[in-house]
N, C-alpha and C positions, 0 to 999 in steps of 0.2 A: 510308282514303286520307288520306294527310297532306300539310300543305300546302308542302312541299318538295319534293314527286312532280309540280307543278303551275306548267309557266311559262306565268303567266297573259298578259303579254305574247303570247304567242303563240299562248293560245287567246283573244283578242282576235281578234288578227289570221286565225285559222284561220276566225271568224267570221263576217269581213267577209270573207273569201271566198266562203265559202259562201253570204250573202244577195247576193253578186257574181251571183254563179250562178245560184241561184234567181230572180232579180228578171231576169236576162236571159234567162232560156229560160224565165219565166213570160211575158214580156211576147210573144216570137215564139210559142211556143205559146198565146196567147192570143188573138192574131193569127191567129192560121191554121187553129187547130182551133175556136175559140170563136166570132171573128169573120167568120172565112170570107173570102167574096165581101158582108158584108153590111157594110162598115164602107165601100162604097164605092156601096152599092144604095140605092135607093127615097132617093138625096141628097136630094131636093126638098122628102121630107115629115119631120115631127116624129122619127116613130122612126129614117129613115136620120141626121138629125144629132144623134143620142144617139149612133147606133154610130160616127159620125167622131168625135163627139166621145170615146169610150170608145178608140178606138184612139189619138187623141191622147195621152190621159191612160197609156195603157201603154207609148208612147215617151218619155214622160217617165222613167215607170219604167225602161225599159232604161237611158236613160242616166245615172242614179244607179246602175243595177249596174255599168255601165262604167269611173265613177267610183270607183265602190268596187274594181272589181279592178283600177284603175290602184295606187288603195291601198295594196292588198296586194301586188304586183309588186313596186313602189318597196320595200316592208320587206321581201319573199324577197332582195331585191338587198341592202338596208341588213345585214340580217341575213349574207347571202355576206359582204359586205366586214368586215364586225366581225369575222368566225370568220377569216378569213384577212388579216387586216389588209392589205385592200386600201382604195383608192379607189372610190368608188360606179360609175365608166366602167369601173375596171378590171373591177370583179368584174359589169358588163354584158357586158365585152368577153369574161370567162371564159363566159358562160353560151353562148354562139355563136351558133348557129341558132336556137335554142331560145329565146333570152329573144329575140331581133330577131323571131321570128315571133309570140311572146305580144306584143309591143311593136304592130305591125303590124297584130295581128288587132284588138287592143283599139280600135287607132285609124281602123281602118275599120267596126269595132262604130261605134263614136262617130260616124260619120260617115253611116253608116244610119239610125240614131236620129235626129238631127239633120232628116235630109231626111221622114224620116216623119212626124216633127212638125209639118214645115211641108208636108205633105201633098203632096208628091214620092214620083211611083209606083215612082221604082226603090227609095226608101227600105227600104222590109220585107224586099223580098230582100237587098238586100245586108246587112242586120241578120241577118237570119235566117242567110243562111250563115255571116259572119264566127262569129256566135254559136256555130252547132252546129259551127263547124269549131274554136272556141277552144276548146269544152267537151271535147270528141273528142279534144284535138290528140296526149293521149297514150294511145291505145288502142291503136294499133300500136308501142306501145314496144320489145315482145316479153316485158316484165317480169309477170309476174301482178296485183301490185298496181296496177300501172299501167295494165291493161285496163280491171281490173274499177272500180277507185274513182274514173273518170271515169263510167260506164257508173248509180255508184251515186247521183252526184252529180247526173248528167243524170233518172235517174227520180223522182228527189224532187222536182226543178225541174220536172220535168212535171205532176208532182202537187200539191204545195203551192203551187211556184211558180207555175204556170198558176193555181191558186184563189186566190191571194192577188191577182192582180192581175184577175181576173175580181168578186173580192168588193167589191175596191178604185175601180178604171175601170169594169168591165161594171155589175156592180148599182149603184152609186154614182149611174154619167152617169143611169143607164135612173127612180133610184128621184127623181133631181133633175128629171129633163124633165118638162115641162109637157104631159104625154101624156093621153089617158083612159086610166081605170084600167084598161080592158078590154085597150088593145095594150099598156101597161107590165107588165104582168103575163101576157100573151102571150110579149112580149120575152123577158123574164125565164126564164120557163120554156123557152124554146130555148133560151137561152145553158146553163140551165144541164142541160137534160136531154145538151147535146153533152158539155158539160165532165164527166158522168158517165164515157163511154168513155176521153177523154184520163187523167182520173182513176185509172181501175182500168188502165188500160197501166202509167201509172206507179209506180203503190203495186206493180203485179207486177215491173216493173224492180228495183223497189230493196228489194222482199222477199226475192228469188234471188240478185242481186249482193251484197247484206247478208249471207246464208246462208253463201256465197264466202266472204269479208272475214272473217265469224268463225270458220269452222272452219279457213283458212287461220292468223290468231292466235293459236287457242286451242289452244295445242298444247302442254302436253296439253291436256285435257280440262277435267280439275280446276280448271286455271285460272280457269276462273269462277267460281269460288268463293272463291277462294284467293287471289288476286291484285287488287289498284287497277284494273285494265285490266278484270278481271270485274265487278266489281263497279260499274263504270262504263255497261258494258255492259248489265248487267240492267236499271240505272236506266233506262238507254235507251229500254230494251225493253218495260219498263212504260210508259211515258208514251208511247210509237210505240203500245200497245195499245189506250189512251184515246184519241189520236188516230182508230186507225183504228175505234174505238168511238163517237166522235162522228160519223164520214165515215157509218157504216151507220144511226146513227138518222139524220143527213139524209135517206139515200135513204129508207130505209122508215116515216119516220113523217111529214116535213117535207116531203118530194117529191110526195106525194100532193097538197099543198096548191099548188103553184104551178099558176098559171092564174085562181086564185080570189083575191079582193082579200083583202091584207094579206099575200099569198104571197111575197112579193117581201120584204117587209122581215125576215118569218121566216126566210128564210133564209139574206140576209146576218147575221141575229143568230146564229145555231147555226154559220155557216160562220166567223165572225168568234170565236166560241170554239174551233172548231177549228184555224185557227192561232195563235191566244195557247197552245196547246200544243204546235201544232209547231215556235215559235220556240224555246221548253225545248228539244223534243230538239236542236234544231241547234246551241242551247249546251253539252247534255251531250256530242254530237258531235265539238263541237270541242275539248271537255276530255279525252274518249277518244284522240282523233287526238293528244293531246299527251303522254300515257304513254305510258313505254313498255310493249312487247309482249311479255305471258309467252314466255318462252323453256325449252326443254325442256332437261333438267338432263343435264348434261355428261357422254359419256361413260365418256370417260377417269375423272373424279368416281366415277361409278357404281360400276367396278371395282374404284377401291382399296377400298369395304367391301364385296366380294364373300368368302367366305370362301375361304382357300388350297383 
C-alpha cells in the first residue's frame, strides 16, 4: 500500500464521522438499554444520582458527536463545491432533500442533547429518534451499499459505541460516587451484565453486514490478497479479532468478578483496553473506506488474449 493510494484528508474526515456515530448512538443506546428507567429512579438516594448523573455525562457525549458530524457534513459539502467548483450554498442547494434533512436532523439531534442535559424529559426521545433516524436515513435508498453500510455503522455503535460511553459515564459516575462498596459494585454489575445483550446484538449486526460489504468488494476473490483494499482489510480483520478477543475474556474471566469489591475497576480497565483497539480499527476503517475497490478485470480485456 503506497502512500499515494491514500487521501489522508479524507480518511481524517471519514473518521470523525465515524466517532459522529458511534458517540451518538453510544450515548441513546446507553440511555435506553444500559440506563433504562434507572437514570430517573430511586432520585433521592446516592446510587439514583450516579445514574442522573452518568446519563448527564453521556449527553454531553452525544453532543460532541453531533458536533463532530456537523464537522464532517460542512467538509462532504466543502469537499462538493471544490470537485464542482461551486459555492459552499450552492453545492448545499445541489445536495436537496438530502443534505436539508442531514442538516435538520443534526440540529434537532443537538437539540435533544441539550434538553437531556438539563434534565428535560422530552430530551432522550427526541435524541434518540433524530439519532436513529440520521443513522438509518439511508437504508431505503434502494442501493445495496447504502442499506447495508448504515446498518454496519449502526452495529458497531451499538457495540463499541454503547461500551465506550458506558466505560466513560456509567463506570466513571458509579466508580466516583461516594457509595458503599457493596451497591457501587452491585451498580456496576447491572449496568454491565445488560450491556452484555446490547453488545453481542451489535458485534452480530456488524459481523453479517461486514460479510455483505466484503464479498460485495471483493470481487474477485483474490483481491484480498492482491490488492491495497485486501490488504487493508485483513489488517482490519486482525485487530476486529483482538477486539473481539478482549470482549470474551471480559465475559469469561472479568465477569465473574463483578459484584465482588475491586470488580468495578477491573473492568473498566480490560474494557478501557478494549476500545484503545477498537479506535485502530475505525482508523484502519476509514483508511479502507478511502481506497479504492478491486474491480473485476474487464471483459472485453479478457477476450483479446483469448486464443483465435
Amino acid at each position: 500500500m503506497t502512500a499515494s493510494l491514500i487521501a489522508w484528508r479524507a480518511v481524517l474526515f471519514q473518521y470523525v464521522s465515524f466517532l459522529s456515530a458511534y458517540w451518538m448512538l453510544g450515548a441513546v443506546g446507553f440511555r435506553y438499554a444500559i440506563l433504562r428507567s434507572n437514570a430517573r429512579a430511586e432520585r433521592a438516594g446516592d446510587v439514583g444520582v450516579a445514574y442522573g448523573r452518568a446519563a448527564m455525562s453521556a449527553a454531553v457525549v452525544g453532543l460532541v458527536g453531533v458536533g463532530l458530524g456537523g464537522v464532517a457534513f460542512i467538509e462532504s459539502l466543502l469537499k462538493r463545491a471544490e470537485a464542482k467548483h461551486q459555492r459552499f450554498i450552492d453545492a448545499f442547494g445541489a445536495g436537496g432533500t438530502a443534505s436539508l434533512a442531514q442538516a435538520i436532523l443534526l440540529g434537532v439531534s443537538l437539540l435533544g442533547f441539550a434538553l437531556a442535559l438539563r434534565r428535560v424529559s422530552a430530551g432522550w426521545p427526541i435524541a434518540g429518534a433524530s439519532v436513529v433516524t440520521f443513522a438509518l436515513r439511508n437504508v431505503l435508498g434502494g442501493r445495496l451499499a447504502g442499506m447495508v453500510n448504515p446498518l454496519h455503522v449502526a452495529g458497531g455503535s451499538l457495540w463499541l459505541g454503547t461500551l465506550f460511553v458506558l466505560v466513560v459515564c456509567g463506570l466513571g459516575q458509579m466508580l466516583r460516587a461516594p457509595l458503599p462498596t457493596r451497591e457501587r459494585e452491585q451498580a456496576i454489575a447491572e449496568m454491565v451484565h445488560r450491556f452484555s445483550t446490547v453488545g453481542l446484538t451489535g458485534a452480530a449486526i456488524l459481523g453479517a453486514t461486514g460479510l455483505i460489504t466484503s464479498w460485495t468488494h471483493l470481487n474477485p476473490l483474490s483481491a484480498l490478497w492482491t490488492t491495497p483494499y485486501g490488504y487493508a482489510l485483513i489488517t482490519k480483520l486482525c485487530v476486529v479479532a483482538v477486539v473481539l478477543g478482549l470482549g470474551a475474556w471480559n465475559w469469561r474471566r472479568v465477569g465473574p468478578s463483578l459484584g465482588s469489591e475491586g470488580g468495578g475497576v477491573m473492568i473498566r480497565r480490560s474494557a478501557s483496553t478494549e476500545l484503545a483497539f477498537a479506535a485502530l480499527v475505525l482508523l484502519i476503517t476509514a483508511v479502507l473506506v478511502s481506497l479504492p475497490s478491486p474491480k473485476r478485470p474487464d471483459a472485453s480485456a479478457v477476450s483479446t488474449h483469448r486464443a483465435p
